[in-house]
DSSP file (Angstrom, degrees, kcal/mol; ACC not computed):
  #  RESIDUE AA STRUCTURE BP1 BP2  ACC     N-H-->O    O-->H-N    N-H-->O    O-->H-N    TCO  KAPPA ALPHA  PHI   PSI    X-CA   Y-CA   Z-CA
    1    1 A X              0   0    0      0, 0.0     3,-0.1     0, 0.0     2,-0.0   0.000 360.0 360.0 360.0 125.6  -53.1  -38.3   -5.9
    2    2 A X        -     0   0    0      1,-0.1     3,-0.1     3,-0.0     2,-0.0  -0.452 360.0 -97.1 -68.5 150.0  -52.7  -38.0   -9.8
    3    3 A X        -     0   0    0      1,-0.1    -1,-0.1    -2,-0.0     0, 0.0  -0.090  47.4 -92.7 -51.4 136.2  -50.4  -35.5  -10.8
    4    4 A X        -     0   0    0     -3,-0.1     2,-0.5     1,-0.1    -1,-0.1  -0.159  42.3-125.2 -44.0 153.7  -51.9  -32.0  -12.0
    5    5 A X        -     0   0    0     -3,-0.1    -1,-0.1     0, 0.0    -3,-0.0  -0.982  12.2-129.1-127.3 145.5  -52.6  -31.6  -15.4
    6    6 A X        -     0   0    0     -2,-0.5     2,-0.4     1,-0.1     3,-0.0   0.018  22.6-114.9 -59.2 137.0  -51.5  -29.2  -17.6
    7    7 A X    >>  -     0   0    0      1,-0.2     3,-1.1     4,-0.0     4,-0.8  -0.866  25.6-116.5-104.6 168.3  -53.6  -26.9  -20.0
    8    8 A X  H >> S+     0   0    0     -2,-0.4     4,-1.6     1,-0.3     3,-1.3   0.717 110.2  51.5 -46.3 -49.5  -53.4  -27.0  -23.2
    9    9 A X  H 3> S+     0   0    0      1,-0.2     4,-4.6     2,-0.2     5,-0.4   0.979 106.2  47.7 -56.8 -45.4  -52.2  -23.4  -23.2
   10   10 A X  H <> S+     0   0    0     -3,-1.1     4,-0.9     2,-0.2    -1,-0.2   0.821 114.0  54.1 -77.1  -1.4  -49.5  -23.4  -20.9
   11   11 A X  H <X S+     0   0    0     -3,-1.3     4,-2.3    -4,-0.8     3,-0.3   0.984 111.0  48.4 -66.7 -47.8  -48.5  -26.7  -23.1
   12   12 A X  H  X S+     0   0    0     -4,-1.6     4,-1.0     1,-0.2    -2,-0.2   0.848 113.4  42.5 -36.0 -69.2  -48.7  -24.5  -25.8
   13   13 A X  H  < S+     0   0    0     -4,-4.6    -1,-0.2     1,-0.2     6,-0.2   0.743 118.3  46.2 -84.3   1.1  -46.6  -21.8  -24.3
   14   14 A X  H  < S+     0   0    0     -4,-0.9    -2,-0.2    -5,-0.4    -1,-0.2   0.922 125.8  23.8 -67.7 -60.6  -44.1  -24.1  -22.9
   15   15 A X  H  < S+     0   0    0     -4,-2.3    -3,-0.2    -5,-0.2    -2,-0.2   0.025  90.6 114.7-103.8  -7.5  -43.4  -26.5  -25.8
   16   16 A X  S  < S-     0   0    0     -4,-1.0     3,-0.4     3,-0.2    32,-0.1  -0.467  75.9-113.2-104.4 159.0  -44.5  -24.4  -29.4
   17   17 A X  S    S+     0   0    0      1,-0.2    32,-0.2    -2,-0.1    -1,-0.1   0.122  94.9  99.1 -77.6  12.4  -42.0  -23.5  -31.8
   18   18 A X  S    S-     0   0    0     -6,-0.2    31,-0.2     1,-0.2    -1,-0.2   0.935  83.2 -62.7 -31.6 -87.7  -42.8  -20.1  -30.8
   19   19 A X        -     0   0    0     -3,-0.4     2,-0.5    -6,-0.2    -1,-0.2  -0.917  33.8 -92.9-172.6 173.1  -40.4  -19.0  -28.6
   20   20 A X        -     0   0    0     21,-0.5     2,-0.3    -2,-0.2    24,-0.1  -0.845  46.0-166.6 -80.2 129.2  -38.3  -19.0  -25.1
   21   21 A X        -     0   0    0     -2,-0.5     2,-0.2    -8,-0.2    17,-0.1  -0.875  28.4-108.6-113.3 141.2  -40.6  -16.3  -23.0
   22   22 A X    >   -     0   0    0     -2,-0.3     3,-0.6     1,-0.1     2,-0.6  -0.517  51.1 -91.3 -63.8 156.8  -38.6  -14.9  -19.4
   23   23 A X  T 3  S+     0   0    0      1,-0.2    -1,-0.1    -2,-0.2     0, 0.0  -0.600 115.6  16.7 -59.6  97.3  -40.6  -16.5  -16.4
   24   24 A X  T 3  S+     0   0    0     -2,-0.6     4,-0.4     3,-0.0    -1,-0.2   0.712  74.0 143.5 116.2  -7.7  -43.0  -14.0  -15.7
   25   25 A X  S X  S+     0   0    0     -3,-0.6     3,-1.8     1,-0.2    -2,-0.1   0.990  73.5  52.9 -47.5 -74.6  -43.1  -11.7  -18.7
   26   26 A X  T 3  S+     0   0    0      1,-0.3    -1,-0.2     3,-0.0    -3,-0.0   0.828 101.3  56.7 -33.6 -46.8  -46.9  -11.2  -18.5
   27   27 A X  T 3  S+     0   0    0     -3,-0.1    -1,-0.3     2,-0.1    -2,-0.2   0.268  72.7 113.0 -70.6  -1.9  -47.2  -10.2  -15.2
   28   28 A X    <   -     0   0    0     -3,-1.8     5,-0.1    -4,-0.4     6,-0.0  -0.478  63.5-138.8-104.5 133.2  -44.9   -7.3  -15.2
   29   29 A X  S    S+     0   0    0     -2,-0.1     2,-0.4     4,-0.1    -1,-0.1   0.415  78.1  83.2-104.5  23.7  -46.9   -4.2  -14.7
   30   30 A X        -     0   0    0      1,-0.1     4,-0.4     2,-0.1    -2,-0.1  -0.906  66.4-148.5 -97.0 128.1  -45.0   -1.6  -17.3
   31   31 A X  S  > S+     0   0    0     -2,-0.4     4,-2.1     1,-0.2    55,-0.1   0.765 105.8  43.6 -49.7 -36.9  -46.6   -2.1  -21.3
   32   32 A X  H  > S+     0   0    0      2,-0.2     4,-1.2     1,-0.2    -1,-0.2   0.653 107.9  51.5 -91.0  -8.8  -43.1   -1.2  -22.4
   33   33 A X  H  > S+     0   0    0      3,-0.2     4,-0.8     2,-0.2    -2,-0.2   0.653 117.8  48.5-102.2  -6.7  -41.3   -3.4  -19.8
   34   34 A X  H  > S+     0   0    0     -4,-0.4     4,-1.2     2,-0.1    -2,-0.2   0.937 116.7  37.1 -64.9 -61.9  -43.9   -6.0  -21.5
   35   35 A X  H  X S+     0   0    0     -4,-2.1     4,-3.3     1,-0.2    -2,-0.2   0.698 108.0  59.2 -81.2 -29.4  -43.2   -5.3  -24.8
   36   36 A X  H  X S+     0   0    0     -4,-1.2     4,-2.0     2,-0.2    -1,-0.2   0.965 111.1  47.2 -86.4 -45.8  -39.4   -4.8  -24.5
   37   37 A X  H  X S+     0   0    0     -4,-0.8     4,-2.6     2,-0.2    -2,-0.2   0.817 115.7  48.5  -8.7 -61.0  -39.2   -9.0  -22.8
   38   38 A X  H  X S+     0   0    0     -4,-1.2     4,-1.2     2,-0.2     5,-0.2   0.923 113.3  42.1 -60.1 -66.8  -41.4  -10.1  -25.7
   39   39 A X  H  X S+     0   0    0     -4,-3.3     4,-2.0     2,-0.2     5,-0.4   0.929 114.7  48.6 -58.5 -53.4  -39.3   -8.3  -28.2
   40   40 A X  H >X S+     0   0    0     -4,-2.0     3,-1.3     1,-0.2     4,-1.2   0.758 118.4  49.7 -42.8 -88.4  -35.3   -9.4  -26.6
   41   41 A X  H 3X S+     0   0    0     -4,-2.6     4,-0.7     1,-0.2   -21,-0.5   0.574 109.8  43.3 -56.8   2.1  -36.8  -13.0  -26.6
   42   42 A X  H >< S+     0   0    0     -4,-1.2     3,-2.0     1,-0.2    -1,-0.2   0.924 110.7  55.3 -92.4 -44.6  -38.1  -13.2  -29.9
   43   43 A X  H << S+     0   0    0     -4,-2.0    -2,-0.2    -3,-1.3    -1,-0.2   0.838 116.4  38.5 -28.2 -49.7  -35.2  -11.8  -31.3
   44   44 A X  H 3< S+     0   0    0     -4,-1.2     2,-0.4    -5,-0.4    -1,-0.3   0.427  88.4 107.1-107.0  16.9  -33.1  -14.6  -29.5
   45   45 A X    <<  -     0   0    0     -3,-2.0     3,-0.4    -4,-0.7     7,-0.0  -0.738  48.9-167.1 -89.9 133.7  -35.1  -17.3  -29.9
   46   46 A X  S    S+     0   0    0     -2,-0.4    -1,-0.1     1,-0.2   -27,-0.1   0.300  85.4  67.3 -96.5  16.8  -34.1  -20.1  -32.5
   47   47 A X  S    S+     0   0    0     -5,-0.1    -1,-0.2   -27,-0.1     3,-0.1   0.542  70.6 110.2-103.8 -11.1  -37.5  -21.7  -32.2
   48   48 A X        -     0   0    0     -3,-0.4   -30,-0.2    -6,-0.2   -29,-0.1  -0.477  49.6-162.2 -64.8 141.2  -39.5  -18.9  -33.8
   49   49 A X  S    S+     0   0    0    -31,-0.2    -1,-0.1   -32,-0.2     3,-0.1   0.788  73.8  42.4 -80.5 -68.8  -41.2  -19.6  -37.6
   50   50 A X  S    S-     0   0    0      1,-0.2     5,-0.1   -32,-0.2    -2,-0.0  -0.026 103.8 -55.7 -86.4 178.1  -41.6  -16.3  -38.0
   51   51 A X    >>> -     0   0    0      1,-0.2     4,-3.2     3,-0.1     3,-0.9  -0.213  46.3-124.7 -30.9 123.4  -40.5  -12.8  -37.9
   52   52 A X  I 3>>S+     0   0    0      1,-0.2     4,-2.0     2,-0.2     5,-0.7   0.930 115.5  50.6 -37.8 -31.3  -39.4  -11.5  -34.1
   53   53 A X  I 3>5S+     0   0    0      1,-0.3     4,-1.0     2,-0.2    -1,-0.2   0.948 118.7  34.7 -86.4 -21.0  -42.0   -8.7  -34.6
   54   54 A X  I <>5S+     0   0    0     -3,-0.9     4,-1.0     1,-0.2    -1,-0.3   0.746 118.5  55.4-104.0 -15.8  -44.9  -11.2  -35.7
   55   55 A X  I  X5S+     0   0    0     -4,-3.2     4,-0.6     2,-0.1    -1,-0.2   0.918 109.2  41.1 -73.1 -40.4  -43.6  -13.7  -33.4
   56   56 A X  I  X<S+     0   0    0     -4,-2.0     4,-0.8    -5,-0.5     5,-0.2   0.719 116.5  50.0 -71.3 -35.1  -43.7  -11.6  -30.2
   57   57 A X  H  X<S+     0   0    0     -4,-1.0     4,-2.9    -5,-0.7    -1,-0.2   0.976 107.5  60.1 -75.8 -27.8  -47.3  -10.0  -31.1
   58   58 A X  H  X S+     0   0    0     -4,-1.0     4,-0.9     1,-0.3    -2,-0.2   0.591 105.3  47.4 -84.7 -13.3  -48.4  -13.6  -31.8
   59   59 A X  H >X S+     0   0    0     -4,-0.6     4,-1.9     2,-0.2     3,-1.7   0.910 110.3  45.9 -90.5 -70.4  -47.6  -14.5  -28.3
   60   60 A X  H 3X S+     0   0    0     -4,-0.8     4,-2.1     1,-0.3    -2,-0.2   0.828 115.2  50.6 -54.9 -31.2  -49.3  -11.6  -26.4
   61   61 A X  H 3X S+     0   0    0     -4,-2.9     4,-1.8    -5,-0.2    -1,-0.3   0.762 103.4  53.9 -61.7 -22.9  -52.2  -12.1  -28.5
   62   62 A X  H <X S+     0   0    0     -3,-1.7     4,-2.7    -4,-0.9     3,-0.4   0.989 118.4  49.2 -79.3 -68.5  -52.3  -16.0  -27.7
   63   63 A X  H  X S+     0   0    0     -4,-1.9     4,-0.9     1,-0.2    -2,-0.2   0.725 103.5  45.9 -21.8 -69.8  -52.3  -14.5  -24.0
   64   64 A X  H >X S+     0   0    0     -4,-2.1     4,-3.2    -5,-0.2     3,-0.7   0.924 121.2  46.1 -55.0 -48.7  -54.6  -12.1  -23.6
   65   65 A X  H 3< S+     0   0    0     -4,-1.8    -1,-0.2    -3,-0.4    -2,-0.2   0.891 110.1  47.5 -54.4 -33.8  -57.0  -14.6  -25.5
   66   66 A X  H 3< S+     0   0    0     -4,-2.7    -1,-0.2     1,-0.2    -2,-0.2   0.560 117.4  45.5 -88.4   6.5  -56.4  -17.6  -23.8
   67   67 A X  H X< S+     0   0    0     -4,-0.9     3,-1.1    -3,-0.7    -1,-0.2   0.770  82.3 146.1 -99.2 -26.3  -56.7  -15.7  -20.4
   68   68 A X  G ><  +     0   0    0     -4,-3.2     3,-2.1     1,-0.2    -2,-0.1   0.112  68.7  20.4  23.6-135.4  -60.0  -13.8  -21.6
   69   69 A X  G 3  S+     0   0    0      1,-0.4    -1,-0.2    -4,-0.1    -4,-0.0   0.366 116.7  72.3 -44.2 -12.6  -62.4  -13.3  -18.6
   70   70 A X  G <  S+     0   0    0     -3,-1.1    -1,-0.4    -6,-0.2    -2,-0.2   0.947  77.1  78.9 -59.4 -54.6  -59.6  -13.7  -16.4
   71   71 A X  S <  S-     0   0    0     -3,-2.1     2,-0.3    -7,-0.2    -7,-0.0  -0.430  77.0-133.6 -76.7 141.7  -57.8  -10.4  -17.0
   72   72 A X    >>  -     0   0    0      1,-0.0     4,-2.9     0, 0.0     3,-1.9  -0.619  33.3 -94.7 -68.6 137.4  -59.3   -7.5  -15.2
   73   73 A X  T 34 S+     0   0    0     -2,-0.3     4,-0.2     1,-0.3    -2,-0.1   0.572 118.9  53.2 -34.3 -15.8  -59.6   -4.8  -16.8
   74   74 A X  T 34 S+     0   0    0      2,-0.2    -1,-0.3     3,-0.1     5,-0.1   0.618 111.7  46.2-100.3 -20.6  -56.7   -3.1  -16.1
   75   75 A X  T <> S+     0   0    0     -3,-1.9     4,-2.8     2,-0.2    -2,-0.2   0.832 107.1  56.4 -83.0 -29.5  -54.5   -5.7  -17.0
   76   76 A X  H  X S+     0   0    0     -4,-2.9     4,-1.1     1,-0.2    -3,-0.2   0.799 110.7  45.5 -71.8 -34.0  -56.3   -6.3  -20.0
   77   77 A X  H  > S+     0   0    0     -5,-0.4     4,-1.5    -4,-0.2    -1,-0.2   0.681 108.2  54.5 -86.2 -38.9  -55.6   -2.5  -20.9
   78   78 A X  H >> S+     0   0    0      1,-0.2     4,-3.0     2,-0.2     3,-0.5   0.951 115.3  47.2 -74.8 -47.7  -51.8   -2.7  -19.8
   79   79 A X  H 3X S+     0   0    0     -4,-2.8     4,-1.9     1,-0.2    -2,-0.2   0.845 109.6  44.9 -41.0 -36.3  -51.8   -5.7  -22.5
   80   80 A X  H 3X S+     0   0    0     -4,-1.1     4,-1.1    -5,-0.2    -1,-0.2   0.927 112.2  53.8 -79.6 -38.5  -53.4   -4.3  -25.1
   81   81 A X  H <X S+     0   0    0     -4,-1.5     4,-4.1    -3,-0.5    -2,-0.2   0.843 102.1  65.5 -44.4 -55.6  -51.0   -1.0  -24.4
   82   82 A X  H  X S+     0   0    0     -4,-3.0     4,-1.9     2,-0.2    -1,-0.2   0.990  95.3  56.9 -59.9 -50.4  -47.9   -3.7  -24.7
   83   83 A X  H  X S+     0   0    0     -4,-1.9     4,-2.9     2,-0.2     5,-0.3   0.876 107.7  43.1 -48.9 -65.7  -48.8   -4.2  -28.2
   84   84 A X  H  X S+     0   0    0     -4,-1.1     4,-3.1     1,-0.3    -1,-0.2   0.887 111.5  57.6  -8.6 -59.2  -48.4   -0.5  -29.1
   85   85 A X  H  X S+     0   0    0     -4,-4.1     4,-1.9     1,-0.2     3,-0.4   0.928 105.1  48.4 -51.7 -65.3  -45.5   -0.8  -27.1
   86   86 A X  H  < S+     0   0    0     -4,-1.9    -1,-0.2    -3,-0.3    -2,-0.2   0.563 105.9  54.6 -48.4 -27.0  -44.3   -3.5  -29.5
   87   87 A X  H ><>S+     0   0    0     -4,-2.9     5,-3.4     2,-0.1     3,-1.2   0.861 109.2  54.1 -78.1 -39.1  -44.9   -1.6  -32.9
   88   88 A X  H ><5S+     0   0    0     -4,-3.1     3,-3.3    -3,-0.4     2,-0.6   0.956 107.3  46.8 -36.3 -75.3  -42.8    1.2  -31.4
   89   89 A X  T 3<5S+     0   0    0     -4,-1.9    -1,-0.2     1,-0.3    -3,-0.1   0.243 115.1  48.0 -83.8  21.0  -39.9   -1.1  -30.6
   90   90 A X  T < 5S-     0   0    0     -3,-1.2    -1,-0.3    -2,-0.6    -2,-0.2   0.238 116.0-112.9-132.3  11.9  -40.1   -2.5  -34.0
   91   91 A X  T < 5S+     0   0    0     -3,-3.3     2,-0.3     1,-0.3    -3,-0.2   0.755  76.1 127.9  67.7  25.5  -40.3    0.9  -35.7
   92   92 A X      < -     0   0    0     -5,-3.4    -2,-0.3    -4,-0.3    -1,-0.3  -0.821  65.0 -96.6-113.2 174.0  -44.1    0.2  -36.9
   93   93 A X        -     0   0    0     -2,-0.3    -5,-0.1     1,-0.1     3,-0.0  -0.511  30.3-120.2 -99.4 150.1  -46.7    2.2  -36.4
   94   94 A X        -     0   0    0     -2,-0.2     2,-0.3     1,-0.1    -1,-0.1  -0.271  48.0 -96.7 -66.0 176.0  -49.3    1.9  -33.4
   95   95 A X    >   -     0   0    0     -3,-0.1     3,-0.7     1,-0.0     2,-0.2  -0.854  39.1-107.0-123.9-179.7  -52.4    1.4  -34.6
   96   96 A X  T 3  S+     0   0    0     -2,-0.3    -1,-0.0     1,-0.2    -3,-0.0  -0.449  90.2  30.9-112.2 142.5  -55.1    4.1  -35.1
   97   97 A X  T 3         0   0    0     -2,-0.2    -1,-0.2     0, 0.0    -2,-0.0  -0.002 360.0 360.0 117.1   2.1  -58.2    5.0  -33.4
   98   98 A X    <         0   0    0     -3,-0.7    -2,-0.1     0, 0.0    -4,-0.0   0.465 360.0 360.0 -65.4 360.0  -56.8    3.7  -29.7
């Protein structure tokens, strides 16, 4: 039996100059306990391009997209929540009309 193959996202989140993500980061069912993962590892990753805070949003957004009709709605809502969460812990401001 040939070996599984990978998709292109989780190559993507494996392998990009992104960043290191903890095992398991998404799944975690606090927005701040989301956001606060996201934030450590971009901060201590030496593969990031960019800024921690735009590297660490750039990630939860690549998520939530590439997971699309997968997430329920209540995951999809704690995700969307972890961004907030992430302009806090980077001293920017949520943004308005949520």
């Amino acid at each position: 039996m040939a070996k599984k193959q990978k998709k292109w996202s989780q190559d993507v989140t494996e392998n990009s100059d992104a960043m290191d993500l903890k095992e398991g980061v998404f799944k975690q069912g606090s927005a701040k306990k989301i956001a606060q993962s996201l934030k450590h590892s971009a901060e201590e990753s030496d593969r990031r391009k960019s800024s921690p805070f735009r590297s660490a949003m750039s990630m939860l957004t690549f998520y939530i997209n590439r997971a699309g009709d997968q997430l329920s709605k209540r995951r999809r809502d704690t995700l969307e929540k972890a961004k907030d969460e992430l302009r806090k812990d980077f001293g920017r401001e949520p943004k308005k009309g949520k």
